[in-house]
C-alpha positions, -999 to 999 in steps of 0.1 A, spaced: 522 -313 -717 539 -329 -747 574 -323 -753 562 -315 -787 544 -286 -775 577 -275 -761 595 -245 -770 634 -253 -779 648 -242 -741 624 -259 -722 629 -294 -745 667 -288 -733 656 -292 -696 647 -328 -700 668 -344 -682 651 -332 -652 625 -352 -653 644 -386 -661 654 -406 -634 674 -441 -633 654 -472 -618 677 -489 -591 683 -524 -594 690 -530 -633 726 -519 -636 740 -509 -674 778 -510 -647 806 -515 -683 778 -522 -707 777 -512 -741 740 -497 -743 719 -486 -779 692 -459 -769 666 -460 -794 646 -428 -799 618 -426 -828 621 -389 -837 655 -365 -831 645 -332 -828 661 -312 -809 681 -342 -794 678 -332 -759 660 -366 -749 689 -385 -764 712 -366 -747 700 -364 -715 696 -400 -715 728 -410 -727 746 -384 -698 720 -404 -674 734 -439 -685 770 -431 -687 767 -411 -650 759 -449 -638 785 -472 -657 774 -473 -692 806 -487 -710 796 -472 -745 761 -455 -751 754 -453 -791 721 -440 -801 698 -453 -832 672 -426 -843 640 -435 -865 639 -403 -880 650 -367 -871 635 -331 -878 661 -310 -899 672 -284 -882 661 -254 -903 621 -268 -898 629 -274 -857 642 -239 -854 611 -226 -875 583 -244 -851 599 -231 -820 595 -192 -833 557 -199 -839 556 -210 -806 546 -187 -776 576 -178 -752 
């Protein structure tokens, strides 16, 4: 299932699914996470927690573009529960 297709509490679970990949280590790096669309922002979060949990020095994100808020909220009530 797309994340897309996501209602707003499960898009907030995320980080359940992401998992680091041993062997490249980000130990005092200063990381950019680039993400192409900011919706609810629980990717870049969950992502960010992930590479700081394992040494990230600094984690700054760059988004493409974002859904406002109002239009995110609206979607997930015309989704099924």
């Amino acid at each position: 299932m797309k994340q897309a297709d996501l209602h707003w509490r499960d898009r907030q679970k995320i980080g359940e699914h992401l998992h680091y990949v041993d062997g490249i280590s980000v130990q005092g790096k200063k990381i950019l996470f680039v993400d192409d669309l900011l919706t609810t922002g629980a990717t870049a979060k969950a992502c960010c927690s992930l590479l700081k949990a394992h040494g990230a020095k600094r984690v700054k994100i760059l988004v493409m573009g974002y859904t406002p808020k109002k239009r995110a909220q609206e979607e997930d009530r015309e989704k099924p529960v």
